[in-house]
N, C-alpha and C positions, 0 to 999 in steps of 0.2 A: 855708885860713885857718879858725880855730877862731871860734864862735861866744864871745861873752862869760859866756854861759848856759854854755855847756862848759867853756870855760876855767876858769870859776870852779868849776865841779863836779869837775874835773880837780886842781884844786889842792884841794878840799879832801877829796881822796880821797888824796892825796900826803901829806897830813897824818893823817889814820889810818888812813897804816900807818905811817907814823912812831910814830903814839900803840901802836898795834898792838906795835911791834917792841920801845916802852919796857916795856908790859907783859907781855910774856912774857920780857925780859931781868931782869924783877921774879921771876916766877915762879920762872926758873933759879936766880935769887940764892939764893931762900929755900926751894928744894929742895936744893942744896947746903948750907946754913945746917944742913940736919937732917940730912944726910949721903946723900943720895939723888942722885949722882952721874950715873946715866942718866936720871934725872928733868932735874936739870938739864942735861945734854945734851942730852934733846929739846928742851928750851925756847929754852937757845943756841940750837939751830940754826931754832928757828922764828922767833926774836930775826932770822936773816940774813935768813932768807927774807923777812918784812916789811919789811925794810931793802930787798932787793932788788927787791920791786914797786915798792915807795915810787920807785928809781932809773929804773923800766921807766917811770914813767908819766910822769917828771921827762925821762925823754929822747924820750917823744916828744913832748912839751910844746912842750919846747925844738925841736925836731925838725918842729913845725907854725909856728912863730916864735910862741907863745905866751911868757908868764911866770909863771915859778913864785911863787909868793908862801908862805914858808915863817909858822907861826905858832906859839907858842909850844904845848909838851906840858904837857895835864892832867897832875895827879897820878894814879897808879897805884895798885892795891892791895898792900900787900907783905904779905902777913899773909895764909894762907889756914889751917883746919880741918884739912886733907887734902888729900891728894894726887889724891882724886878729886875735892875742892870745886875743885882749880885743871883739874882737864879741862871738869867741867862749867862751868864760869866759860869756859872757853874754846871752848865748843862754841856757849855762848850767844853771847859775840863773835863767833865765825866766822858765824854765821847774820845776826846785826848785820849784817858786812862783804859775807855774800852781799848780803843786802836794796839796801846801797850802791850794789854793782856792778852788778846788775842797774836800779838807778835810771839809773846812768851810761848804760850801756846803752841804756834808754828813749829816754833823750835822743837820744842818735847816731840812735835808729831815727825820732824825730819829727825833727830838726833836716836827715834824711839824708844824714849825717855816715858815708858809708861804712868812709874809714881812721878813723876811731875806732875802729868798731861792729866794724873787722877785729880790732884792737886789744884790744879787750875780750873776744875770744872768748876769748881763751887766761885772762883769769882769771876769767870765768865757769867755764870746765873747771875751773881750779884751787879755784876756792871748793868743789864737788865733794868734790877730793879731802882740801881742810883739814874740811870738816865730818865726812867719812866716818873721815877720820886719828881727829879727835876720839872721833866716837864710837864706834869700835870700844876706844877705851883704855878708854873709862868703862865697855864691855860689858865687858871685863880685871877693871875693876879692883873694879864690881860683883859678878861671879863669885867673885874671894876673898874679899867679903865681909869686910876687915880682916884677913886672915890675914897675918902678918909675912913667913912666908914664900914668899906669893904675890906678896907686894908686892917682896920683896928677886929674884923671879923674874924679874917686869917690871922692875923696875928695872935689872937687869943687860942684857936684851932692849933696854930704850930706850937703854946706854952704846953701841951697834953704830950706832946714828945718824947718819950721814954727811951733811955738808951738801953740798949739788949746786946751783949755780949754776942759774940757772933758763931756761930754753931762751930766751924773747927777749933775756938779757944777753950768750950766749956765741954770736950768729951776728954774723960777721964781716961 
């Protein structure tokens, strides 16, 4: 049985990535809007992946007999500078998002909530890899410096962007 302190942490981390998943399906919109096609393909697919923590955390929720409690999505940005104003805008939320999970985390470790604290390993790792994702692009995309056709480089680099279901959704 989940703690009410948990539960309530629980659900409102279900809620941003939901908030997570509206804003980078913002980003995609308006990288395609300029014709930047791998652009908004990495963003789709970072759109599922938020979608698909959001479900990770919703089934084990459900899965301890908790209840989810969904709440209404802040507005998003739609409108950014550049293409590297929405990495770094994004490197900054992913750090936001570490800071969260590692809070969650906390808890599981004072409450000693072991299947949480098992639970959270896997997106403690993964925040890892979303912040390193990030800023290895903005390292990209700093290096061309604005060049059109550094940026038409990576942008074709990020159209190869396969979404992949995420290891806690696809075990049977």
């Amino acid at each position: 049985m989940l703690s009410q302190k948990m539960q309530s942490a629980l659900n409102a981390q279900i809620n941003a990535e939901m908030w997570s998943a509206y804003l980078y399906l913002s980003m995609s919109m308006a990288a395609a809007d300029k014709g930047l096609k791998g652009v908004a393909n990495w963003f789709a697919v970072q759109f599922k992946e938020e979608q698909d923590h959001a479900q990770i955390i919703i089934n084990y929720l459900l899965s301890r007999g908790g209840r989810v409690l969904l709440e209404p999505i802040a507005a998003v940005d739609t409108e950014w500078e550049s293409v590297l104003a929405m990495f770094e805008q994004t490197l900054t939320h992913e750090k936001k998002v570490t800071a969260m999970i590692n809070n969650l985390y906390n808890i599981a470790i004072d409450e000693k909530d072991h299947a949480t604290r098992s639970m959270l390993t896997w997106f403690v790792d993964e925040q890892v890899e979303e912040e390193d994702s990030a800023r290895e692009i903005i390292d990209q995309l700093r290096m061309i410096d604005c060049n059109k056709l550094g940026l038409y480089m990576i942008d074709k680099e990020m159209a190869a962007r396969v979404y992949t279901a995420p290891a806690p959704l696809t075990k049977e």
